[in-house]
C-alpha positions in Angstrom: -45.0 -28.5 14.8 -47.0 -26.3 12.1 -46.5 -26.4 8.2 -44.2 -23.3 8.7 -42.7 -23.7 11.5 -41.2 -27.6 9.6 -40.2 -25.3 6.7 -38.4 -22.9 8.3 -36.9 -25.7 10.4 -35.8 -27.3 6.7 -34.4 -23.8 5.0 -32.4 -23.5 8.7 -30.5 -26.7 8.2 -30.4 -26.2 4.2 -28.8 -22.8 5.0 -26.1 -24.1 8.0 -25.5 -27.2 5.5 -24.6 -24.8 2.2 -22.7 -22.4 4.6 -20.9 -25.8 6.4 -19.7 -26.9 3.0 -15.9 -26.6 2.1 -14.9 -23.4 0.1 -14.0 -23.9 -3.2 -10.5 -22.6 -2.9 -9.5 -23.5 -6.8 -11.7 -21.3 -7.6 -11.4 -18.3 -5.1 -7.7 -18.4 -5.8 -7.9 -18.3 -9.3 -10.0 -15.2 -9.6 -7.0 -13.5 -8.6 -4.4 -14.4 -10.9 -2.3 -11.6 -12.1 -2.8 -10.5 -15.4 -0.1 -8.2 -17.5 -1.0 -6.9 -20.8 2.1 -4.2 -21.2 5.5 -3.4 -20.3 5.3 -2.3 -16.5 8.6 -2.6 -14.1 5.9 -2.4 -11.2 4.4 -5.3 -12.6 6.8 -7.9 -12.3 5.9 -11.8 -11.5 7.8 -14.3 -8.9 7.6 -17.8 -9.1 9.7 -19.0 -5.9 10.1 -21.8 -2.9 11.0 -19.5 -0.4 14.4 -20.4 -0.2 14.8 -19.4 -3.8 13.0 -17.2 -6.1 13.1 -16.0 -9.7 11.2 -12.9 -11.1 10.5 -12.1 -14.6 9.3 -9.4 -16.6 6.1 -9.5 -19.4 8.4 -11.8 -21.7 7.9 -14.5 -18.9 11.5 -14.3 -18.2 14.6 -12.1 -17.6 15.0 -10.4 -20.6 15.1 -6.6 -20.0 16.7 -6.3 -16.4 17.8 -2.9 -17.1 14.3 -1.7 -17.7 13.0 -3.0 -14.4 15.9 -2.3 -12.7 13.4 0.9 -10.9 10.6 -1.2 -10.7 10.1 -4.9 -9.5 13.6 -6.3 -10.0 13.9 -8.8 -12.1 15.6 -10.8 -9.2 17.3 -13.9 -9.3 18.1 -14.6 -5.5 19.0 -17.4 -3.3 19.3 -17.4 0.6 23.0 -19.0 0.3 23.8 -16.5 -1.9 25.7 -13.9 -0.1 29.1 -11.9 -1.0 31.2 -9.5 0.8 34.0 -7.4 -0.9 37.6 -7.7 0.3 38.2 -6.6 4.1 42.0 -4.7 2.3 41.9 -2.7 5.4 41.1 -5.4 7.9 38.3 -3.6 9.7 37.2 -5.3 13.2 33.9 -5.5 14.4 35.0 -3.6 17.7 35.9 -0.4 15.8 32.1 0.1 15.3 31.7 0.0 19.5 31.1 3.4 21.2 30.5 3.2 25.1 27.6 4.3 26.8 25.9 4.5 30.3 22.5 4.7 30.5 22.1 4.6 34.4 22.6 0.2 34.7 25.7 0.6 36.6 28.0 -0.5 33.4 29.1 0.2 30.4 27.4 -0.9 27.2 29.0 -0.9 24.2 26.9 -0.8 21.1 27.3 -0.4 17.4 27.1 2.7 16.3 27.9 4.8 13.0 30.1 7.5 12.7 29.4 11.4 11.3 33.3 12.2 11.6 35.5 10.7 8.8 38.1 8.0 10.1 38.7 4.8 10.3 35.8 4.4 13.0 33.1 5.9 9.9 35.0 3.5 7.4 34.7 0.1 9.2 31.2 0.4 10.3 30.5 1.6 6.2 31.7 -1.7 5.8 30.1 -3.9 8.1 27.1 -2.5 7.5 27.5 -3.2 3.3 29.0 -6.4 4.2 28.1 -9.0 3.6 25.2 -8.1 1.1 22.9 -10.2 -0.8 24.1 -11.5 -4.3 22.4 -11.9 -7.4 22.9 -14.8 -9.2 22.3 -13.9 -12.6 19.8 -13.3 -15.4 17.9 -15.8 -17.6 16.0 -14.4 -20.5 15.6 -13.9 -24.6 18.1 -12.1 -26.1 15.9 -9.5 -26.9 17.0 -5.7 -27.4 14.1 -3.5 -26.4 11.2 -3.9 -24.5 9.1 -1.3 -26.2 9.2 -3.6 -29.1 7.4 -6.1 -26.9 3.3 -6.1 -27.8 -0.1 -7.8 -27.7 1.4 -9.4 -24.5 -0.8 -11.8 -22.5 0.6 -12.9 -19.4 -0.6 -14.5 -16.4 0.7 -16.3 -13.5 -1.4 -19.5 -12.5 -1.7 -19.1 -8.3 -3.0 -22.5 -8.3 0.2 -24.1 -10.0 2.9 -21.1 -9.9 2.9 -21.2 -13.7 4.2 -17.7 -15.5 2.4 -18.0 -18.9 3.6 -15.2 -21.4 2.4 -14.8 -25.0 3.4 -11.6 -27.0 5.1 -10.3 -30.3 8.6 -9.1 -30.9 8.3 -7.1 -33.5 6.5 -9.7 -36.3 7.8 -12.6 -34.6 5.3 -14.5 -31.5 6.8 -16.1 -28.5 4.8 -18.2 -25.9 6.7 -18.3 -22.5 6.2 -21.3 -19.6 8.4 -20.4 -15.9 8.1 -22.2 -13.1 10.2 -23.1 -10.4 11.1 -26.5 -8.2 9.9 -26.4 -5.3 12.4 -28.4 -3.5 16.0 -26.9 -5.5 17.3 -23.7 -6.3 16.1 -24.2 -10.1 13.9 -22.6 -12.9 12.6 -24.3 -15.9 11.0 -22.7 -19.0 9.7 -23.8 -22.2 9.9 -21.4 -25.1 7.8 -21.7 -28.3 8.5 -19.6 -31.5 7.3 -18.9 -34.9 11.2 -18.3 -35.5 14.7 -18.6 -34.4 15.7 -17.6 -30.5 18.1 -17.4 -28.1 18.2 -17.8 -24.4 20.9 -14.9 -23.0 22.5 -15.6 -19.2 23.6 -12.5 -17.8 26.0 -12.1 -14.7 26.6 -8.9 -12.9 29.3 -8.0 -10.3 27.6 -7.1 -6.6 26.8 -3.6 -6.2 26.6 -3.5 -2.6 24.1 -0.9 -2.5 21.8 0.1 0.3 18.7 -0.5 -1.9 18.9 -1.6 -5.5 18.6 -4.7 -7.9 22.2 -5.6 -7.1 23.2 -5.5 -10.4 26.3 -3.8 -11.5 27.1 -4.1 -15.2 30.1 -2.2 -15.9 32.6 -4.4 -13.8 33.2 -7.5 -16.3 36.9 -7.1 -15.7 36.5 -7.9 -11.8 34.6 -11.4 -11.8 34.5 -14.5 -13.8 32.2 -17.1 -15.6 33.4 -20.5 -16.8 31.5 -22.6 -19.3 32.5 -26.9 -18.9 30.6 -29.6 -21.0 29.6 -32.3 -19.0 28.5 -35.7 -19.3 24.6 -34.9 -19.1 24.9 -30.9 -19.7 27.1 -28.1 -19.0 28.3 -26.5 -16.0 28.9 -22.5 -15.6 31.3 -21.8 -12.7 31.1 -18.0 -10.9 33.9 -16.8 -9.3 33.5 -13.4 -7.8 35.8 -12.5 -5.3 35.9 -14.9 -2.7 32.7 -16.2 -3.8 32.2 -19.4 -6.2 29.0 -20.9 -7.1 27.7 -22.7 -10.2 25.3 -22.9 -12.3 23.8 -26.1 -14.1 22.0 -26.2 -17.3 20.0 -28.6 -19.3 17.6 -28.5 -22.2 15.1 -30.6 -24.1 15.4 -30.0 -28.0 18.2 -28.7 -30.1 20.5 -26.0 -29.1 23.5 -25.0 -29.4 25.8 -22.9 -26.2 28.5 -20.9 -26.4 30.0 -17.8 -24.2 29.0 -14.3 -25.4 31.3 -12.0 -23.8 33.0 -12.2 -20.6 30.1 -12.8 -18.1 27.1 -13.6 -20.8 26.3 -16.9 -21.8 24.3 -17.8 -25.1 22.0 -20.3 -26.3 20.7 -20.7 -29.5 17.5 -23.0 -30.3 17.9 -24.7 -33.3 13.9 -25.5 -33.3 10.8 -23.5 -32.8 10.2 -25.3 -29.3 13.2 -25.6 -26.7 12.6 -26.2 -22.6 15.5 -25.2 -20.7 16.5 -25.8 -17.2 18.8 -23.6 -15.0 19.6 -24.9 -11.3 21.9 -22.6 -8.6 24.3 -24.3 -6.9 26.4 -23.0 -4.0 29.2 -25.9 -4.2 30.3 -27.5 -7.0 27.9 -31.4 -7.9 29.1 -34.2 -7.7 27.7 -34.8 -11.1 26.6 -32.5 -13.9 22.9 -33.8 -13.3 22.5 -37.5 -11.3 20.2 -39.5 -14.0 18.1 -40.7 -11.2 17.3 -37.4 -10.6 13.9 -37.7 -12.6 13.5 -41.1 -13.3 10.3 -41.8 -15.3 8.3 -38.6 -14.5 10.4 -37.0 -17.3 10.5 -39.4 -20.0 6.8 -39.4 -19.7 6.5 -35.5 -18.9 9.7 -33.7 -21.0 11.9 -31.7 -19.0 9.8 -28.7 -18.8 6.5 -30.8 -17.7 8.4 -32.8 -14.8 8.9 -29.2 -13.1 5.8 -28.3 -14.3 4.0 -31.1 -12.9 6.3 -30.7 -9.2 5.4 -27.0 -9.3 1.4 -27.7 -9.5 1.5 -30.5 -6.6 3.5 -28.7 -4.4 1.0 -25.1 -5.1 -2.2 -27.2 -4.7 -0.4 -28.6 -1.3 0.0 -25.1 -0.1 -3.7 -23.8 -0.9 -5.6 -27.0 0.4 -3.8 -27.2 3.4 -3.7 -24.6 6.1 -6.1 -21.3 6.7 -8.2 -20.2 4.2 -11.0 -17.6 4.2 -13.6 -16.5 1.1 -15.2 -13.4 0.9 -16.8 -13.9 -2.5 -20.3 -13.4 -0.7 -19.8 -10.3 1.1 -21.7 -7.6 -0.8 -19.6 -4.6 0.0 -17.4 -3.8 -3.1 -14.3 -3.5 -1.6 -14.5 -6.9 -0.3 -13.2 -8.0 -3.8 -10.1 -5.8 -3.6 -9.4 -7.4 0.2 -9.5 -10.8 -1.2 -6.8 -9.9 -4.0 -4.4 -8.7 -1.1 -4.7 -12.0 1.0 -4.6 -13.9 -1.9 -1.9 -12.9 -3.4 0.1 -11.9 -0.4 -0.3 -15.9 0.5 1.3 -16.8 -2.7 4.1 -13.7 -2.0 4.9 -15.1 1.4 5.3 -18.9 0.1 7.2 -18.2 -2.8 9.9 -15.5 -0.8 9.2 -15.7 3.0 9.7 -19.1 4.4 13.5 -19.9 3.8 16.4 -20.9 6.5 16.9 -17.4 6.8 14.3 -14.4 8.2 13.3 -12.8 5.5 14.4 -9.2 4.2 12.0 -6.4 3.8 11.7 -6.8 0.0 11.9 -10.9 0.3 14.0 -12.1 -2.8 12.9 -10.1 -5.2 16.0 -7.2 -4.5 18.0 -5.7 -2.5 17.2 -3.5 0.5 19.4 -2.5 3.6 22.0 -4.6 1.4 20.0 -7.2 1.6 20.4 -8.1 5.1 17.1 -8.8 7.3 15.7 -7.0 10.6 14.8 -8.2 13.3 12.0 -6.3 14.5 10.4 -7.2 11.3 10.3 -10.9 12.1 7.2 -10.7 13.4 5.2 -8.9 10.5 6.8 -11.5 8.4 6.3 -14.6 10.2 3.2 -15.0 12.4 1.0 -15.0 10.1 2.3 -18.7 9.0 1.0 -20.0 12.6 -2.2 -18.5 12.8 -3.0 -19.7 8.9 -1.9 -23.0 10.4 1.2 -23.6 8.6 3.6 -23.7 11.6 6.5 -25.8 9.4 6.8 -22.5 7.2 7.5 -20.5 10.6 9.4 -23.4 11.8 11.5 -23.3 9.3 13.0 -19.0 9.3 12.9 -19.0 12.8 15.1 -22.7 13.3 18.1 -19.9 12.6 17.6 -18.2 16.1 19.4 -21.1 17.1 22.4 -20.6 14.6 22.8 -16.8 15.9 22.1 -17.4 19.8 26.0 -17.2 20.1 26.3 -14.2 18.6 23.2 -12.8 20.8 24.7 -13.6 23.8 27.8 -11.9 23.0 25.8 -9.0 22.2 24.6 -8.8 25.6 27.2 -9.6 27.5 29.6 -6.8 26.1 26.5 -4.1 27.0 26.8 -5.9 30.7 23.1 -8.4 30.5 22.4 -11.7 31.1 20.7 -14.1 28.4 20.7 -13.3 24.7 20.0 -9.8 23.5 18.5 -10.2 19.3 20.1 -8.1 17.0 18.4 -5.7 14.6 19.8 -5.3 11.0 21.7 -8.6 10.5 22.9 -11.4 7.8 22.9 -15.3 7.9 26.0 -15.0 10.5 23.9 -13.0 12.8 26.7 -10.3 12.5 25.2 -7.0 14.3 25.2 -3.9 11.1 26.0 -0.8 12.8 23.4 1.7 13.2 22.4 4.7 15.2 18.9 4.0 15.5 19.2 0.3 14.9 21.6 -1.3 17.1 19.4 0.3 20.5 15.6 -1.1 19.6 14.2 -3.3 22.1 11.2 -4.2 20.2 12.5 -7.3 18.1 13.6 -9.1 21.8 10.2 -10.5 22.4 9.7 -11.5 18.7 11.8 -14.8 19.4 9.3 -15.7 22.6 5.8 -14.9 20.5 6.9 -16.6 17.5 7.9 -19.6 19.8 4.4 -19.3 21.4 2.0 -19.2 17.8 4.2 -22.2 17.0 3.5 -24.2 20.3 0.1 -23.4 19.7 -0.1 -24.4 16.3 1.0 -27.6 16.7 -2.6 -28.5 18.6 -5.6 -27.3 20.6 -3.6 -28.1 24.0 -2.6 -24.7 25.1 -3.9 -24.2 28.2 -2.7 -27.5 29.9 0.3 -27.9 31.1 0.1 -31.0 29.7 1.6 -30.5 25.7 1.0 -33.1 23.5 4.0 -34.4 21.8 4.2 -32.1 18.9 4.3 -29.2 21.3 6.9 -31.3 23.4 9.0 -30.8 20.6 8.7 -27.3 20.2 9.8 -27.0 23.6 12.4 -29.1 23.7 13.6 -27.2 20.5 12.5 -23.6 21.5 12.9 -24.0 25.4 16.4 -23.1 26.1 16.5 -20.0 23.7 12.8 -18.5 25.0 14.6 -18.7 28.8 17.9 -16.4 27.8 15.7 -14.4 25.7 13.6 -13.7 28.7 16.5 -13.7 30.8 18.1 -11.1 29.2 14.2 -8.8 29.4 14.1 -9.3 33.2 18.0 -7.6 33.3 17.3 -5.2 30.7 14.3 -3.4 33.4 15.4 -1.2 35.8 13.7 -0.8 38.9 12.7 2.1 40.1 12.6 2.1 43.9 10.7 5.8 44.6 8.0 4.5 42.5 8.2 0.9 43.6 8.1 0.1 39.9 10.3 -1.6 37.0 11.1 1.0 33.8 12.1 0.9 30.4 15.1 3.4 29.6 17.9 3.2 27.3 16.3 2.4 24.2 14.7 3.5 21.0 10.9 2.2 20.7 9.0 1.1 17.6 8.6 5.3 17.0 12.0 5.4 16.1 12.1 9.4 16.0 12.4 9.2 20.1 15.7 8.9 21.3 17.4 6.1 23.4 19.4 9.1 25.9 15.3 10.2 27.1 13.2 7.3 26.2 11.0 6.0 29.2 8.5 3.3 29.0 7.6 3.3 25.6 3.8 1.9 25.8 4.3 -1.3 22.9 7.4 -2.2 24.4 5.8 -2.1 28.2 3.2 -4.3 27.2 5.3 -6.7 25.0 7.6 -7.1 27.7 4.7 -7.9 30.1 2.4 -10.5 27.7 6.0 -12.3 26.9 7.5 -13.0 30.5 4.2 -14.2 31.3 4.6 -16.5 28.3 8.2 -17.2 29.3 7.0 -18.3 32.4 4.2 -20.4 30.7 7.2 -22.1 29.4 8.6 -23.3 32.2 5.7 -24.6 34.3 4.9 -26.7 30.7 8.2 -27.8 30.7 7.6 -29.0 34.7 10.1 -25.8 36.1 9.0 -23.7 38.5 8.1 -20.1 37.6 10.8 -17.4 38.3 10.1 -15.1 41.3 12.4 -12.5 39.6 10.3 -12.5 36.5 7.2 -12.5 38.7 8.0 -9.6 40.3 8.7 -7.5 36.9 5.2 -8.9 35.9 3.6 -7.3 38.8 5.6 -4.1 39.3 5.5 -2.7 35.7 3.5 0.6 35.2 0.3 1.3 33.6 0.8 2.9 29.6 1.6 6.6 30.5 -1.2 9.3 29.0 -1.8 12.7 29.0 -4.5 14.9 30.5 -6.6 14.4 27.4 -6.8 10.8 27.9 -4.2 10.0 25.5 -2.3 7.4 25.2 1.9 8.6 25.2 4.9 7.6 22.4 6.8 7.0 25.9 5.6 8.6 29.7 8.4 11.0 28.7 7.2 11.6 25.1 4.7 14.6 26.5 5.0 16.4 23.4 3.7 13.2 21.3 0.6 14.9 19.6 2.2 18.4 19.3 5.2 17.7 17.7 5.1 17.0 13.9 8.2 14.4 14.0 6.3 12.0 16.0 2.8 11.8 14.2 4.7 11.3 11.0 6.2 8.3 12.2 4.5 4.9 13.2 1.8 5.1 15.7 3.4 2.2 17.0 1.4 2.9 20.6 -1.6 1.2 19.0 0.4 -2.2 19.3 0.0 -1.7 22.4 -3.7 -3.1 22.6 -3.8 -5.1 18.7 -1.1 -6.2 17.6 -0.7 -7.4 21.8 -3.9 -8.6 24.1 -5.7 -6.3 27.1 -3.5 -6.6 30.6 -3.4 -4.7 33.4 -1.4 -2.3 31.6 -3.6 -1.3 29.1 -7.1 0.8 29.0 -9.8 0.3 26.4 -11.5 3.9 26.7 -7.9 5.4 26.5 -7.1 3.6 23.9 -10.3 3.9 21.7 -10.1 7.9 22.5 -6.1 7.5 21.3 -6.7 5.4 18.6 -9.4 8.2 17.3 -7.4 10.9 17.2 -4.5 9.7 15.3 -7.3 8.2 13.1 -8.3 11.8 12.2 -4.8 13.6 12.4 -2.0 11.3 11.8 0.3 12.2 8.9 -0.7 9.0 7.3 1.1 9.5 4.0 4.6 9.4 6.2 3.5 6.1 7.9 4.7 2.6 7.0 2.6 -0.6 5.1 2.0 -2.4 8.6 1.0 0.2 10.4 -2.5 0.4 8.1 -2.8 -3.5 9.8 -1.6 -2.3 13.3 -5.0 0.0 13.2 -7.1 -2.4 11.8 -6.2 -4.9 15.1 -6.3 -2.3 17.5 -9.9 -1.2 16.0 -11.2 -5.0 16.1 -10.1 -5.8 19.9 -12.0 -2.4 20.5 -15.4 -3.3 19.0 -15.3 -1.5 15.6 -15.3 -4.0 12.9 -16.4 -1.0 10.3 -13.5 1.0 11.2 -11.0 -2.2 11.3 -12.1 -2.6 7.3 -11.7 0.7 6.6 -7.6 1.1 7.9 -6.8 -2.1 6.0 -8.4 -0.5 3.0 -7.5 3.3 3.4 -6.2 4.9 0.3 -2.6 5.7 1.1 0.6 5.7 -1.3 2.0 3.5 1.3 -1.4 1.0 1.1 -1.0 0.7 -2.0 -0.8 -3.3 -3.2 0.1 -3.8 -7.1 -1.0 -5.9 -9.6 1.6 -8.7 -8.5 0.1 -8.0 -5.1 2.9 -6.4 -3.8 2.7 -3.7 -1.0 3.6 -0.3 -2.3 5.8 2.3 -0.4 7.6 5.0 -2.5 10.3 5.0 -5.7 12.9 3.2 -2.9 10.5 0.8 -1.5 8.8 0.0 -4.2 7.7 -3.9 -2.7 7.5 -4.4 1.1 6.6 -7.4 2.5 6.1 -7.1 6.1 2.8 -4.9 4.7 2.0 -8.0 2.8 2.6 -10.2 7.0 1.1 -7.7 8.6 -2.1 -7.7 6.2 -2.3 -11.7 6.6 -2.2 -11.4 10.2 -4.8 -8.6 10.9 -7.4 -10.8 8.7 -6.8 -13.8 10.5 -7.3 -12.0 13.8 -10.5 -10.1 12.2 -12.1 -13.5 11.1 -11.4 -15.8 14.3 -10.7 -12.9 16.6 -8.1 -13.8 20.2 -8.4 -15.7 23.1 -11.3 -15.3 25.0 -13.7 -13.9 22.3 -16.4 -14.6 21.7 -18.1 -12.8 18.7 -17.9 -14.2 15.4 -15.7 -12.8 12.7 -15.3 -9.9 15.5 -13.1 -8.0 12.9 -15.7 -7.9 9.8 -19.2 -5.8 10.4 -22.1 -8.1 10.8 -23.6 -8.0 7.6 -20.3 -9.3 5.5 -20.9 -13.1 5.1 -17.3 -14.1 5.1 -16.3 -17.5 5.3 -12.9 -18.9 6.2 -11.5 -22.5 7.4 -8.7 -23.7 9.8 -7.3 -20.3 11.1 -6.2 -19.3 14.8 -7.1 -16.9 17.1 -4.6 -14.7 18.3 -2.8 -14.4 21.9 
């Protein structure tokens, strides 16, 4: 071996040993941290578990709701917390049914809204309002006006979910602490003044509106807050309606409490330092606070430094466990902006996204579609957990399929199916909302059998054996029974078609929700999601030693190509002819492009058709009119294709709707003015771009070839 051939042997392994080592993720993390020097509603900061989460405005805390009220809510929101207004006129569920026949040989009865005033239009008003999301209440200073706020300087630590807030009121400076436990519906704060301050709880009645903060302050007369001393604090009982839940507060330093109206508690500091603590309780305690519920930590720690301290270990747990990626050596400058948005869409998804409940569209920050949480959204919320190998946060949501199966299969069987048929727009009962457009998607059936497969897989590198290990035994044995009457109900759902000698899709409303469920045939993302999931479903059963099902064999085999035109187009459905001449349709999702990105290549599916369909809508779709995941959609249908540039370029294109804020929220319009399923979707088109599906073989097939990015322990994709 020559002189140069030994040194470039040397730099080789010097270079694969500096590229090998672990990424600092401290540090990558912590160049993202949000910083907010004025008064901005669209900048508002969460600190949350996912179960629970708290969101404050530049004081570091609730105290000018009103003012962010068209912004980032300032929203104080629990997944227990739900109200419903009084049923006076004793609507049924049933009233919302209309009967239809779409060619099955029954009747199905779904639930539908009503145009014609009535007691029909009433009830399903009703049930679709009810229940709604409740907000628990608002903790801040009892401060006047937020444009007397200034020289603020706040910041919220990623690495510990800290909210730091410094800033003047008028001549007087406040520094603000906020965190939040991560185990218990509870905020603490620590507030340190030059002068006298008060902490102000506020407690609205329930709006019920279809998308707001939840907050309605002109109804004191028609709810109720308590105030009790107890033996280690006080107690605030809520009574709204049928609704009670509680509210228990300590501090640490001298204070004094006292109500301040009828729904308004006050409390003074009697000091320049004060830390307070706020839990949200959905039964009355046992106790006012169990002394053992700190121990030594907060003797040594103070009240505010114990949560502190439980905040920080439980962050540092999230970001040094599970996927990770780096892309502080890429050279192209919009690499920067990329790493913000899967940064801090990580720390948006922890902190709102992995409760006991699916999430809502706008997570527990405020209110949208009352609140209640979709079903066909599960998936751009969820999957994301799995593939950045942190299956107990998708465990965890998707453990409530089990809760509603009952009412699934109820679902179907009063529309004439087998097996369980999921819901749409729903609440923690898995009550169905009534909807014209809602209660006939399809898409959100094979969410349950995807979500079950990421999670099997996640749980270890024995996927292709039939042979699981006994983490994935569990997820079987857990899963099994619910991804069988899920499928069950798909293999009913087809209709075969015996002059074609084919199975069809019909009665339904696809992802492109301007079609219509009386004409829709064979949407192409439904086709192939029904395809790729009975052959999971039957997957399923020869891991769990069954044998596979001819009937579902025989769907698998005898469903038809995606339909195209004579351009070489891919179709919205094979009866959607008019999909690239009528305006209605490319201003909608191009949800066809699931078809081969968010879903893998079958027989179905046909990469030259798709890269020709994908290109046009590239170049004419009314992008401004499409949704936040649908900028992630294109980006996976790109990578499968080949074309890592163009992959980068649709998660970065500059659209209203692409938009992701200094709090790293995605960005619709003045209704939507957060949307996390943008935030999922993002997550899970980076993972696929960085470690690509099965079978593939380039690296980082997602990224073009000279971006050096670097990322650890994330999955490929189906």
């Amino acid at each position: 071996m020559t002189v140069k051939q030994i040194f470039f042997f040397v730099a080789l392994s010097f270079s694969a040993i500096v590229h090998a080592a672990p990424i600092d993720r401290q540090a990558v993390v912590s160049r993202h941290n949000p910083h907010v020097s004025r008064v901005d509603s669209l900048s508002s900061l969460t600190v949350g578990n996912g179960d629970f989460a708290f969101t404050v405005d530049a004081s570091g805390l609730q105290s000018f709701p009103r003012s962010y009220s068209r912004g980032v809510c300032l929203g104080t929101f629990s997944n227990w917390g739900w109200h419903s207004f009084p049923n006076t006129q004793h609507y049924r569920e049933e009233e919302t049914w209309v009967a239809r026949d779409f060619g099955r040989g029954h009747k199905e009865l779904y639930a539908a809204q009503f145009k014609q005033p009535g007691r029909q239009h009433d009830a399903a008003n009703y049930f679709r309002a009810n229940p709604h999301r409740m907000h628990l209440g608002t903790i801040g200073l009892d401060l006047q006006d937020a444009r007397q706020l200034h020289d603020i300087d706040e910041t919220l630590d990623l690495w510990t979910g800290t909210v730091k807030s410094s800033f003047r009121y008028g001549k007087q400076r406040y520094q603000v602490q906020t965190v939040c436990a991560p185990d218990r519906d509870l905020i603490a704060t620590r507030v340190h003044s030059d002068g006298p301050f008060a902490f102000v709880l506020r407690f609205p009645y329930p709006t019920g509106g279809h998308s707001d903060d939840g907050c309605d302050w002109q109804k004191d007369s028609m709810h109720h807050t308590y105030l009790y001393k107890g033996d280690q604090g006080w107690l605030i009982k809520r009574v709204i309606d049928s609704t009670t839940y509680y509210v228990r507060i300590r501090w640490q330093g001298k204070a004094s409490i006292s109500k301040n109206g009828l729904n308004s508690i006050r409390i003074v500091s009697l000091d320049k330092d004060l830390a307070l603590q706020c839990e949200f309780l959905d039964s009355q305690p046992a106790t006012v606070e169990p002394s053992s519920s700190y121990g030594t930590d907060e003797s040594v720690h103070g009240l505010f430094g114990y949560w502190q301290q439980r905040s920080a270990q439980n962050w540092k747990d999230y970001w040094t466990h599970g996927g990770f990626i780096d892309f502080g050596q890429v050279r192209d400058p919009r690499a920067r902006e990329l790493e913000r948005r899967v940064i801090l869409s990580q720390y948006l998804m922890r902190a709102q996204e992995c409760g006991v409940e699916p999430p809502q569209e706008t997570g527990l920050t405020y209110n949208s579609w009352f609140g209640k949480f979709h079903l066909e959204m599960t998936w751009w919320h969820l999957a994301h957990f799995a593939l950045w190998q942190r299956p107990d946060l998708l465990d965890r949501p998707l453990s409530w399929y089990l809760k509603a199966a009952p009412k699934a299969r109820t679902i179907a069987a009063r529309q004439g199916f087998k097996g369980l048929r999921w819901m749409k727009m729903t609440d923690p009962n898995g009550i169905e909302a009534p909807s014209n457009v809602g209660s006939y998607l399809i898409w959100q059936q094979p969410h349950l059998i995807y979500l079950a497969e990421l999670l099997y897989r996640a749980q270890g590198e024995n996927v292709a054996s039939s042979k699981p290990i006994a983490a994935q035994k569990a997820v079987l044995n857990k899963y099994g029974d619910l991804v069988e009457q899920t499928a069950e109900f798909m293999g009913d759902f087809v209709q075969y078609d015996s002059l074609r000698h084919q199975f069809v899709l019909r009665g339904c409303i696809p992802a492109q929700e301007t079609l219509k469920c009386d004409s829709t045939v064979n949407p192409p993302f439904e086709l192939n999601y029904w395809l790729t999931t009975l052959k999971m479903a039957q997957q399923w059963r020869e891991r769990e030693g069954k044998p596979r099902r001819a009937d579902w064999d025989s769907i698998i085999r005898l469903l038809p190509p995606l339909a195209f035109n004579s351009d070489s187009l891919y179709l919205a459905a094979a009866s959607a002819v008019n999909t690239y001449t009528d305006r209605r349709l490319t201003s909608d999702h191009p949800a066809l492009l699931g078809a081969l990105g968010i879903l893998p290549a079958s027989r179905l599916t046909n990469e030259k058709i798709m890269r020709k369909t994908v290109d046009w809508i590239w170049d004419h779709w009314n992008w401004p009119t499409s949704w936040g995941w649908d900028f992630p959609m294109t980006a996976m249908t790109y990578a499968r294709l080949g074309d890592a540039n163009r992959a980068v370029d649709a998660l970065l294109m500059p659209q209203q709707k692409n938009t992701y804020l200094i709090n790293g929220h995605n960005y619709q319009d003045s209704r939507l003015r957060i949307y996390l399923p943008g935030n999922g979707g993002l997550l899970t088109a980076v993972a696929m771009m960085a470690v690509g599906w099965d079978g593939c073989q380039t690296k980082t097939p997602g990224f073009p070839a000279d971006w050096d990015v670097r990322w650890e322990n994330i999955s490929p994709m189906p």
